[in-house]
C-alpha positions in Angstrom: -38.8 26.5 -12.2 -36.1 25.2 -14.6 -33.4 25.9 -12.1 -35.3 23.9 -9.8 -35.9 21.1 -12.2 -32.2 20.7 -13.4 -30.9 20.9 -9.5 -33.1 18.0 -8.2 -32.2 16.0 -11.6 -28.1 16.0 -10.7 -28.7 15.8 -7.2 -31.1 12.6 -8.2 -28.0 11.4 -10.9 -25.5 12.1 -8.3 -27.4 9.6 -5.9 -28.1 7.3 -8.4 -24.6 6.9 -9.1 -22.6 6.6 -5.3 -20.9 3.6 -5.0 -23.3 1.4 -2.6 -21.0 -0.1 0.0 -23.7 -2.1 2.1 -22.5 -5.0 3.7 -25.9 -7.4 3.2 -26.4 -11.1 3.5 -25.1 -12.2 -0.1 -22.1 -9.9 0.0 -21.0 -11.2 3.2 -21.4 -14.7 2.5 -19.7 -14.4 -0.9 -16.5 -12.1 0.6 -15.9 -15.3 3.4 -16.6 -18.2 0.7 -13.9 -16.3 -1.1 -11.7 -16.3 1.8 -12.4 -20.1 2.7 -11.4 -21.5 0.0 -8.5 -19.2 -0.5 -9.1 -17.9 -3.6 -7.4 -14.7 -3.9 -8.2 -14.0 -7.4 -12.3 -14.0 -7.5 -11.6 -11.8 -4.0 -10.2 -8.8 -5.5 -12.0 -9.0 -8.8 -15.1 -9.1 -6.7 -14.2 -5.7 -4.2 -12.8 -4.4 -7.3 -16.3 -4.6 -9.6 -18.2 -2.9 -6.5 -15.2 -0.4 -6.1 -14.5 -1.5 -2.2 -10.9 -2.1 -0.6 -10.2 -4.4 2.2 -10.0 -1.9 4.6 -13.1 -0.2 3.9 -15.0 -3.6 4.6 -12.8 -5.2 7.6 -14.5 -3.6 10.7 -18.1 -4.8 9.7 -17.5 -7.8 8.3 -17.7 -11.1 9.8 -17.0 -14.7 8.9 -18.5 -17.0 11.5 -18.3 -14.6 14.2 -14.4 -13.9 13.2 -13.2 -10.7 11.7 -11.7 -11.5 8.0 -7.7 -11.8 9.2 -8.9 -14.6 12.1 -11.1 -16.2 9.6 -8.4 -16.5 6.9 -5.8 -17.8 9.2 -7.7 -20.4 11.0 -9.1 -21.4 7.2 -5.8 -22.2 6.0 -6.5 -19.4 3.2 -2.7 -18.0 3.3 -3.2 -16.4 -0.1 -6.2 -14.3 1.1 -4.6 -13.4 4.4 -1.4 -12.4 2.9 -3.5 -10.1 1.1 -5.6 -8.9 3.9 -2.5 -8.2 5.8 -0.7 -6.2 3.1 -4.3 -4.2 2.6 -4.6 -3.5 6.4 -3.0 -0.3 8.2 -0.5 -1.6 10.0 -2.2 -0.9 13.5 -5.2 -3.2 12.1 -2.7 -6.1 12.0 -0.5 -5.3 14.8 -3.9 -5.1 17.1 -4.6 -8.6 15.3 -1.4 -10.6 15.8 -2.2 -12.2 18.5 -5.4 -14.1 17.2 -3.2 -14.9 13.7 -0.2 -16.4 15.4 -2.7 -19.0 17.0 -4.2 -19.9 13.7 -1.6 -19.8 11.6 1.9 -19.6 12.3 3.2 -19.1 8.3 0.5 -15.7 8.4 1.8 -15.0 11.9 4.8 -14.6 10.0 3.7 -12.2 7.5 2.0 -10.0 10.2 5.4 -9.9 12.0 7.1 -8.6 9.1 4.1 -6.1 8.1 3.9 -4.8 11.2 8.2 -4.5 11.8 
């Protein structure tokens, strides 16, 4: 009974205590208001205090129907999309240069050279 007890109370901790990567209404909405206005800073301090990297968020996150990298460049936000691009896997940006080029031709750049 005591076995049984102390398993189911660290399985129970151990729950308790994942990381929660859910990509709601409020975390959405704050992610793309940090993109919009280009503030890098509040960006990373805010995927750092939930323990989340760019990559782990970019394929199920959208910002007015745009996927983060499209959304920064047509935004004007070069700070944050420099800083998307460098986070990205270089196949994630290369697959994305297309759409950055036509928004912005200063992050077009910096794909170009991430991706070469």
């Amino acid at each position: 009974m005591k076995n049984i007890l102390l398993v189911t109370s660290l399985l129970a901790a151990a729950v308790s205590f994942a990381p929660q990567a859910s990509a709601d209404d409020s975390f959405s909405l704050r992610v793309c208001e940090y993109v919009s206005v280009n503030d890098k800073r509040r960006l990373r301090s805010f995927l750092k205090d939930r323990k989340l990297k760019i990559r782990s968020i970019f394929d199920g996150l959208k910002c007015n129907g745009q996927n983060l990298l499209e959304f920064a460049a047509s935004s004007n936000a070069l700070d944050t999309g420099e800083l998307i691009i460098n986070k990205l896997p270089v196949k994630v940006v290369a697959a994305n240069l297309d759409v950055i080029k036509k928004h912005s031709a200063h992050l077009g750049g910096v794909a170009e050279k991430r991706v070469n």
